[in-house]
N, C-alpha and C positions, 0 to 999 in steps of 0.2 A: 504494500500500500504506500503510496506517497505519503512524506513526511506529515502535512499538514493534515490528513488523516486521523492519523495517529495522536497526534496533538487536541485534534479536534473529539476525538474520543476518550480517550485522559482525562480531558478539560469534564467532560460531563459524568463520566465513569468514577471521577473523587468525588464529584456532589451527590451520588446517589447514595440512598439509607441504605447502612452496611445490611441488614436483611434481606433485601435483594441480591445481593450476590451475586451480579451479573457479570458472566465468564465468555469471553470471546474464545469458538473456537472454529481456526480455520482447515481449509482441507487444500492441498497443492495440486491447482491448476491440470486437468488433462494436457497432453504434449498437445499441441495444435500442430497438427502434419497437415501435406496437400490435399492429401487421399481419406482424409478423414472428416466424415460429416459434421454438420451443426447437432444434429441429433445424438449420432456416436459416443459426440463428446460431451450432451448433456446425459446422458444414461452414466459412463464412466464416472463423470462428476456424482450423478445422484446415488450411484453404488457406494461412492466415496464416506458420503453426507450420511446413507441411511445406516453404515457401521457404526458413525458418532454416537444415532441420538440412542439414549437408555431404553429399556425394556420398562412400558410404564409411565412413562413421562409424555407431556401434551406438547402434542408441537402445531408451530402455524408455521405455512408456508406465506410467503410473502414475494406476489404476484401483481403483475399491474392488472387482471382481470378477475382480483378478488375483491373483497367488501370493502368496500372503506370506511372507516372511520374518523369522527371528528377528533380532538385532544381529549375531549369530558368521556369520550366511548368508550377509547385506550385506556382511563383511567376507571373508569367502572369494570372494564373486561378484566385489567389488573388486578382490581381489587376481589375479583372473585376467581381469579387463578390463585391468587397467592395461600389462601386459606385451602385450598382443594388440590394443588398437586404439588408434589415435591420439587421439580422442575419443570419449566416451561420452556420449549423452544424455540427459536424465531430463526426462520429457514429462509437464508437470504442464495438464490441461484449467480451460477458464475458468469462469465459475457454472453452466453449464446443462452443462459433462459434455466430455471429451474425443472428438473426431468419431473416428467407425470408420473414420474414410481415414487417422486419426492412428494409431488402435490395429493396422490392416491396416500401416502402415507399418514398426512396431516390431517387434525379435527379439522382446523378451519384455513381456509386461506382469504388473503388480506390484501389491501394495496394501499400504500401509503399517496397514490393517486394515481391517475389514468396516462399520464407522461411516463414514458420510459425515462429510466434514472441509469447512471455508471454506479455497476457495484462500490465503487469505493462510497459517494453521495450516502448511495442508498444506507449505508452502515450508518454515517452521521446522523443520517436526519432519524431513523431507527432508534437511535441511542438517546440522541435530544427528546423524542417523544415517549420513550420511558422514562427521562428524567421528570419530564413535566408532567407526566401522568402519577408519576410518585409525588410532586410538590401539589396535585392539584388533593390526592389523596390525605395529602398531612397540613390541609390548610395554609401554605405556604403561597405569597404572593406573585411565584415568577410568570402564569398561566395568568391573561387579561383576555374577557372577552370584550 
């Protein structure tokens, strides 16, 4: 990930309530060859992904042709994961698209909006809306509508 990334995720990963426990984990990129498809490579990728998630644990995929949400939604939807499953997962796909064994796997899928986003974006704004869905949760002022 480019630096400012990384920076940009820190920044909001120190302000979140240590109960959340929110753990980034990535998976290394399929090779992109000549001969190999967009699809190919989203299946390898998703093969990748679904060894990650736990046996048990709730995941969402996060899709530009899922539900969206406003910031008050992500914080209601939060506040009723956090008491009901041990982990929650947030299943972000690589450049050519989250594989359908990935999106077949997940409760719910999601969209943080109708724009396609570059994976790196998509992680920031991901992370900013859990922060402020946790501040909207603890009466804290950073979420104005």
């Amino acid at each position: 990930m480019p630096e400012w990334v990384d920076v940009a995720c820190s920044d909001y990963l120190k302000r979140m309530p240590r109960e959340l426990n929110i753990q980034l984990t990535t998976i290394a990129l399929a090779q992109r060859k000549s001969r190999v498809s967009a699809e190919q490579l989203r299946r390898q990728e998703g093969a990748l992904i679904l060894k990650k998630i736990p046996r048990g644990s709730f995941s969402i995929a996060l899709d530009e042709h899922g539900k969206q949400w406003s910031s008050l939604e992500w914080s209601e939807q939060m506040e009723r994961w956090l008491p009901e499953y041990a982990q929650v997962n947030l299943i972000i796909g690589g450049p050519e698209g989250l594989a359908d064994q990935c999106r077949k796997a997940c409760a719910q899928t999601i969209a943080l909006g109708r724009m396609t986003m570059p994976h790196a974006l998509v992680r920031v704004v991901l992370i900013e809306q859990l922060y402020r869905a946790s501040t909207l949760l603890s009466g804290h002022p950073y979420h104005r509508e």
